[in-house]
C-alpha positions in Angstrom: 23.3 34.6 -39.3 25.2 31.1 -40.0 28.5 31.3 -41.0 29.3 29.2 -44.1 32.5 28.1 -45.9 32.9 29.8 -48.9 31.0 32.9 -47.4 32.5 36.8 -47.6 32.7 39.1 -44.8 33.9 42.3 -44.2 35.8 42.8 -41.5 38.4 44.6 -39.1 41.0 42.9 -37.9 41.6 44.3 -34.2 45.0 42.4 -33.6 47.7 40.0 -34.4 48.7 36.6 -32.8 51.1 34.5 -32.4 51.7 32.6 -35.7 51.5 36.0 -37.7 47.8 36.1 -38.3 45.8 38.9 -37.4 42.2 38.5 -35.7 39.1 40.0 -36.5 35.0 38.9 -35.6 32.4 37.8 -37.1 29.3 37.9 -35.3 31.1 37.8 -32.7 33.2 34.7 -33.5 37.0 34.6 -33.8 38.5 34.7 -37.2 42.0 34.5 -37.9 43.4 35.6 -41.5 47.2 36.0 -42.7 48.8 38.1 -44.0 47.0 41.6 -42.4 47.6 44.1 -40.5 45.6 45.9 -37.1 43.1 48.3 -38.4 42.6 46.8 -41.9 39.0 46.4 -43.1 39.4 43.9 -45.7 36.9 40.8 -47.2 37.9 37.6 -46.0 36.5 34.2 -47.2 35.7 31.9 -44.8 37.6 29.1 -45.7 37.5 26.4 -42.6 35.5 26.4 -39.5 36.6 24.9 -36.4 34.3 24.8 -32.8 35.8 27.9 -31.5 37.2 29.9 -34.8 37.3 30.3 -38.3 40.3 30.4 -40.9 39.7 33.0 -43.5 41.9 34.3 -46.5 42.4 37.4 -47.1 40.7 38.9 -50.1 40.4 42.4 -51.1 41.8 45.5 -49.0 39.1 47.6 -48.3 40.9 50.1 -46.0 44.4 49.4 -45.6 46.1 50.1 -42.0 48.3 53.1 -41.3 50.7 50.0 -40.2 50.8 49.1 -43.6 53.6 49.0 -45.9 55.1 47.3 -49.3 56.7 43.8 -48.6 60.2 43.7 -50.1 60.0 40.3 -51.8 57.2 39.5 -55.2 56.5 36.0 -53.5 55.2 37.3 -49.7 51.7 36.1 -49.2 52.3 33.2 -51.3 55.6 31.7 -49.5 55.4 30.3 -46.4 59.2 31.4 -45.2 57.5 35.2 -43.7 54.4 36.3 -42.5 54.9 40.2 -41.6 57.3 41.9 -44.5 53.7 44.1 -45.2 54.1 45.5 -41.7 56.7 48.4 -40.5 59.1 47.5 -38.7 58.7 49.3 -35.6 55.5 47.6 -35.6 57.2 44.0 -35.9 59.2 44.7 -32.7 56.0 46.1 -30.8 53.7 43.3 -31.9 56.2 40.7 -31.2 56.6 42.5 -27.5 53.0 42.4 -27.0 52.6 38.9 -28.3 55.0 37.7 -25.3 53.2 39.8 -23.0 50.0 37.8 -23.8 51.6 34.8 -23.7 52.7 35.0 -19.9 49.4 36.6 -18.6 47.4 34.1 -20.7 49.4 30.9 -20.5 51.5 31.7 -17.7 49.4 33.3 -15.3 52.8 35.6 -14.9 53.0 39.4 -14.2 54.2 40.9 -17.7 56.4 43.4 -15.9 59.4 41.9 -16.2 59.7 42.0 -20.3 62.0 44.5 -21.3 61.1 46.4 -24.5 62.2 43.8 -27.5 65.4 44.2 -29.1 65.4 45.0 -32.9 67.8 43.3 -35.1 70.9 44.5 -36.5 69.4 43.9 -39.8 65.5 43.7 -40.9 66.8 41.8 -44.2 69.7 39.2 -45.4 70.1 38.3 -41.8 70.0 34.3 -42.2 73.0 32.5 -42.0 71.8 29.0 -42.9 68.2 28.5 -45.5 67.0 25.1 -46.3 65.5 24.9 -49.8 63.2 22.0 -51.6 63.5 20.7 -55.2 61.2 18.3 -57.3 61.6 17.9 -61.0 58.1 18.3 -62.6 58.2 19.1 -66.3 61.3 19.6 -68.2 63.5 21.4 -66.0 64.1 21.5 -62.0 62.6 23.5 -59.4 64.4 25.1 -56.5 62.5 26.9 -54.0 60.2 27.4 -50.8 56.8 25.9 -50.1 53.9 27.9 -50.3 52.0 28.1 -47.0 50.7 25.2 -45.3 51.2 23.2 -48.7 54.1 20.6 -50.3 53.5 23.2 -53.8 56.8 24.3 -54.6 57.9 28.1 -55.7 60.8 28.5 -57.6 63.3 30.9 -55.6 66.1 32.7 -57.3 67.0 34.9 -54.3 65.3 35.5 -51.0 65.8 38.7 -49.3 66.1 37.5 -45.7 69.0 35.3 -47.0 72.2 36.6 -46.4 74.0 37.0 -49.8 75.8 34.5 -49.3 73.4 32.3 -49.5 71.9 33.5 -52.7 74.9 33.4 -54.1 75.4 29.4 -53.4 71.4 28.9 -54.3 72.6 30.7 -57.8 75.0 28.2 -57.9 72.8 25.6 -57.6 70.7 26.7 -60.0 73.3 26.7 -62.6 74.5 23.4 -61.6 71.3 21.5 -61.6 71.0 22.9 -65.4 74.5 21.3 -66.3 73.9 17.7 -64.5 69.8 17.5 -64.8 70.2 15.0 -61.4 66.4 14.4 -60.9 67.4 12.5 -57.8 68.3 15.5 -55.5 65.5 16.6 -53.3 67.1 19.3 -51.2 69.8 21.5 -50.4 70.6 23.6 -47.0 73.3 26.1 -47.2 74.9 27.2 -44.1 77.5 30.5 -44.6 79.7 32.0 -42.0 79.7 35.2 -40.2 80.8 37.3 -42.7 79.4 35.4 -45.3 83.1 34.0 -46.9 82.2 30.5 -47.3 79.6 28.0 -47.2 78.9 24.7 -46.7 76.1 22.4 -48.2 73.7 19.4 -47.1 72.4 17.4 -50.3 69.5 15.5 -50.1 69.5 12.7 -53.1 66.2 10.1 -53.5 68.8 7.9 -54.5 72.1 7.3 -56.5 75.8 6.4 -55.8 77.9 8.6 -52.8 80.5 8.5 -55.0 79.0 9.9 -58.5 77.4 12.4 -56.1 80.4 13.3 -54.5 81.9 13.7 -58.1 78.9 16.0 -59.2 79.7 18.4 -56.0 83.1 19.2 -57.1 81.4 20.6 -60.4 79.4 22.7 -58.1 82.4 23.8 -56.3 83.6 24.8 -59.4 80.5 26.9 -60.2 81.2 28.3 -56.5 84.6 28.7 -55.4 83.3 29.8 -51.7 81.5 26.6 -51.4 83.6 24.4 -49.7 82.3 21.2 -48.9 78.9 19.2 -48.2 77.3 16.3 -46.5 75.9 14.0 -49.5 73.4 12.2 -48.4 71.6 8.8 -50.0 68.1 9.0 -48.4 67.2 5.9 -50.3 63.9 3.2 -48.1 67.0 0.5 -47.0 70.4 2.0 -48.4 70.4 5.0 -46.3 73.9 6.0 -47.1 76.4 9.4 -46.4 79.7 10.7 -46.8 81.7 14.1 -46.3 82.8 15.8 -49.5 85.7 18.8 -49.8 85.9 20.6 -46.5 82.8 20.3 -44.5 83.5 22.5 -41.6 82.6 26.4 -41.1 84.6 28.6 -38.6 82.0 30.9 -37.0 84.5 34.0 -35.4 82.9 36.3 -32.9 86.3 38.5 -31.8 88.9 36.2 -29.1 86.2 33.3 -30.0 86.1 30.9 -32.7 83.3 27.9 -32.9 83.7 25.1 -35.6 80.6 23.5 -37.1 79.2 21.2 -39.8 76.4 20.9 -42.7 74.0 19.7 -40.0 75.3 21.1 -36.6 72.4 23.6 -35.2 73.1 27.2 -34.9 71.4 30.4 -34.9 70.3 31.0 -38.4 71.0 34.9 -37.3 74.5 34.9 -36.5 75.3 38.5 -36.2 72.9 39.0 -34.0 73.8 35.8 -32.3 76.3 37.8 -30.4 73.9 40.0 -28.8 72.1 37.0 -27.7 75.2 35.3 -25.5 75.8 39.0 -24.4 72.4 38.7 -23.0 72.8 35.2 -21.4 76.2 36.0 -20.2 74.7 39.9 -18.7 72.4 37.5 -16.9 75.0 35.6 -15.0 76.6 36.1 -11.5 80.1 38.0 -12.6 81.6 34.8 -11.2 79.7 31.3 -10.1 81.0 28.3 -9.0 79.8 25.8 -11.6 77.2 25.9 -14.5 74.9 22.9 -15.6 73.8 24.1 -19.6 71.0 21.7 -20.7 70.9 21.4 -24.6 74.3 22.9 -25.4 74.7 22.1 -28.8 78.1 22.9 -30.1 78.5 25.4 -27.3 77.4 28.3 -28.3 76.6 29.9 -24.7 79.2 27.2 -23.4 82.6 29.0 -24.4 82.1 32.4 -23.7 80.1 31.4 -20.1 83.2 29.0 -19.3 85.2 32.5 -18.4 82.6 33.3 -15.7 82.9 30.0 -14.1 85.1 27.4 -12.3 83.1 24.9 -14.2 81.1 24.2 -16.4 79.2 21.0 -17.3 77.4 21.1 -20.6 74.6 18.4 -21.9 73.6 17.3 -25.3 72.3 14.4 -27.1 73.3 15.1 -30.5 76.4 13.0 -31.1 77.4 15.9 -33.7 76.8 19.0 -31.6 78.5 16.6 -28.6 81.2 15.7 -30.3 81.8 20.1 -31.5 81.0 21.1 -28.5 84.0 19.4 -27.4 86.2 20.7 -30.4 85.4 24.4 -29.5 86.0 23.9 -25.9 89.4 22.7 -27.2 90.1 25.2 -29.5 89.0 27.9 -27.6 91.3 26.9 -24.2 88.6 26.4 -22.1 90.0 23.2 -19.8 86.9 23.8 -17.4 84.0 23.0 -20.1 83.1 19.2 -19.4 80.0 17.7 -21.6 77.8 14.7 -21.3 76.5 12.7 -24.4 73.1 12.4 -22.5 69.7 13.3 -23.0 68.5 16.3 -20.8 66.4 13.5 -18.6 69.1 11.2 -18.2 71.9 13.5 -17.3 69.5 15.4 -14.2 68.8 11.8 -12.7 72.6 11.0 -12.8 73.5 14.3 -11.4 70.7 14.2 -8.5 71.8 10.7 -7.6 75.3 11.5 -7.4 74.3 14.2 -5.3 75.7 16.9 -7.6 75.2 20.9 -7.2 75.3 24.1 -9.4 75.3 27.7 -9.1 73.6 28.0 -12.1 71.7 26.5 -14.5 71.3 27.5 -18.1 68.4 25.8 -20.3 67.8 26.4 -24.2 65.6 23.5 -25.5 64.1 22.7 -28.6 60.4 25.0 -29.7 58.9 22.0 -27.3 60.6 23.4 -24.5 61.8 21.3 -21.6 58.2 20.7 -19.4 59.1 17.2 -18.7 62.4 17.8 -16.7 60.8 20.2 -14.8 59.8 18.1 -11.8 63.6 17.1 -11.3 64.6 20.3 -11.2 63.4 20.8 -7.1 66.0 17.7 -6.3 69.2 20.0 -7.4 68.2 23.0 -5.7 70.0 25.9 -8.5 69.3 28.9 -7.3 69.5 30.6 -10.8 68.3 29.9 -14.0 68.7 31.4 -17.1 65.9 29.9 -19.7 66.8 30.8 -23.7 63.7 30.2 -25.9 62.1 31.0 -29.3 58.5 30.0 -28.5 56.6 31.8 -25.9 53.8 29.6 -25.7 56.4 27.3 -24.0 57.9 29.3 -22.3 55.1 30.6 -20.6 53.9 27.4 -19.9 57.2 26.1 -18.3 58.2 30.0 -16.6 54.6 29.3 -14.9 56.0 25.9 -13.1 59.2 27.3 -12.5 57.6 30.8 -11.1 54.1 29.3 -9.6 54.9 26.0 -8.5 58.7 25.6 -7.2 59.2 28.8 -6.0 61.3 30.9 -9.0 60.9 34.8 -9.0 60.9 36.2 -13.0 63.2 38.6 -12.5 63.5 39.6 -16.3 62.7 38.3 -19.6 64.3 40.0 -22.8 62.8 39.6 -26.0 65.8 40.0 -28.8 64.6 39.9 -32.6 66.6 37.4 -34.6 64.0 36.7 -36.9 62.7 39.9 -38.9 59.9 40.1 -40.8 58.1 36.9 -39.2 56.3 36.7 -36.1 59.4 34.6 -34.2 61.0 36.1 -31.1 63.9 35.3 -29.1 64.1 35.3 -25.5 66.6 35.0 -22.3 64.3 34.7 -19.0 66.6 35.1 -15.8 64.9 33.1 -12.9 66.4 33.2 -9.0 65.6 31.9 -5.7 
């Protein structure tokens, strides 16, 4: 029987994969459908064929799964932010286990032995710590919101419930102030709160328009807001590219003796309380006391300050003249004299090191979803016997765990999957690696 776009079938969907969609067969051939759950029987129409699968949406339920349940927010299935609030929890956790599992054997030709049973986090809902929202002004009035999946279609958000209150409370605001001023020139807004959820801080996104009017226009926000405290206004006008700081910019992040300061565009962990468990992971991975410690793509030192206690050194590298330039501050504030970093790109900094003939006891690596394949090779020429690899993408991890493991020598002595990322099909992970 040819399968044709457009066409219904009934199927079962056997599993989920990585990405959130669950898998089920038609004839034999793969067909991948969001938003379902293992042991549905649904209709799905076909609705793009590729050589070796088809895309299908999901249309009506036939047999719901046992794994079923009600998603918490009216937009899920439309909004592209989550992809598993239908499924129980427990299931989340074991699906995102499995999905890591598969990942290693598959990708990394690795023994899946060494994953520990996955982590649940602290909270299943209001767990983000920093949301990035779109706006376009069609029709009369503005709209504030998420995209819709795999499209630029905008739908309005008034709340989102794996936004931390805070952060509905400053998208409120927002709302509220975009009535008063009408700007049709803002495009965006991100909202970063702290721990506790006390204050936030802004990134505005304007089409075009004076810094300083804009700058005038957030202090009518602030007013809307009290626990907004500043923002990073920014012209994104072709050729006039402009920015400027407004109020106080800066967010203390306080995790007990530690304090980190960042800004509107300063990566962190969107999950901050459960950001703790994850250095408590990387920092249960460390010798109790190692010489020095190289940390690849340390940011604004988030593994950096707390791992500086369990070293005589430790020499942190980052490109980001932002997270650099923090990374620095918190080493400062925090009274850690042995923290050293290098405004260098990951590439750049290993040759210098090998040249100069440097060595480490450790090295600690959390790179971007891409992961880090292409400094791999350099790796042999400093001769670390322990790695500690952070990542939120197993597909790369797999891939780069397999060079490491297969192809310089590395045993996996443990990977722990931590979930920082409820009711979506994204994992956290901290691999430990030795010689």
């Amino acid at each position: 029987m040819e399968i044709k776009a457009d066409k219904t079938f009934d199927i079962e969907i056997e599993s989920l994969t990585f990405g959130g969609m669950g898998l089920g067969r038609i004839n034999g051939q793969v067909v991948f459908v969001p938003h379902t759950a293992p042991g549905d029987l649904i209709k799905t129409v076909i609705i793009k064929k590729e050589t070796d699968y088809l895309l299908g949406a999901l249309g009506e339920i036939i047999k719901p799964s046992a794994l079923r349940k009600e998603a918490e927010c009216r937009h899920f299935g439309e909004c592209g932010g989550c992809q598993w609030q239908h499924l129980d929890y427990e299931e989340q956790i074991r699906q995102k286990e499995l999905l890591l599992k598969d990942a290693l054997t598959r990708i990394g030709r690795l023994e899946p032995a060494a994953v520990n049973p996955c982590m649940p986090s602290s909270s299943q809902f209001h767990y983000r710590h920093r949301m990035q929202f779109n706006i376009n002004h069609k029709g009369k009035k503005p709209h504030i919101g998420l995209y819709k999946r795999q499209t630029h279609d905008l739908i309005d958000i008034m709340e989102c419930p794996i936004a931390h209150p805070a952060i509905n409370r400053a998208l409120q605001a927002v709302w509220n102030w975009l009535d008063k001023t009408n700007d049709k020139h803002l495009q965006g807004v991100d909202i970063t709160c702290d721990v506790k959820g006390e204050k936030s801080i802004l990134v505005l996104r304007y089409m075009k328009g004076s810094i300083q009017d804009k700058i005038n226009d957030f202090e009518l926000l602030k007013g809307i807001c009290p626990e907004i405290s500043g923002a990073l206004v920014r012209i994104e006008e072709y050729k006039k590219a402009s920015s400027a700081l407004a109020g106080d910019p800066n967010l203390e992040l306080v995790y007990d003796e530690i304090r980190y300061t960042v800004g509107p565009e300063t990566f962190i962990q969107v999950n901050l309380i459960d950001n703790k468990t994850l250095i408590n992971k990387v920092l249960e991975a460390l010798p109790y006391m190692t010489e020095k410690i190289l940390e690849l793509h340390c940011g604004m030192g988030n593994f950096s300050v707390p791992m500086s206690k369990r070293t005589q050194l430790l020499f942190g590298v980052e490109s980001n003249p932002e997270a650099y330039r923090f990374a620095q501050m918190n080493a400062h504030y925090n009274r850690r004299p042995n923290c050293s970093f290098i405004k260098k790109s990951d590439l750049k900094a290993l040759k210098q090191m090998i040249r100069a003939g440097m060595g480490f006891s450790v090295l600690v690596l959390d790179p971007p979803r891409s992961g880090c394949k292409h400094i791999l090779d350099l790796l042999p020429g400093l001769n670390i016997p322990k790695i500690i690899y952070v990542s939120c993408n197993p597909s790369t991890l797999a891939r780069d765990l397999s060079i490491l493991v297969n192809e310089q020598g590395y045993r996996l002595d443990s990977v722990q999957p931590i979930d920082m990322f409820p009711q979506t099909y994204h994992v956290e992970c901290v691999s430990s690696l030795s010689k």
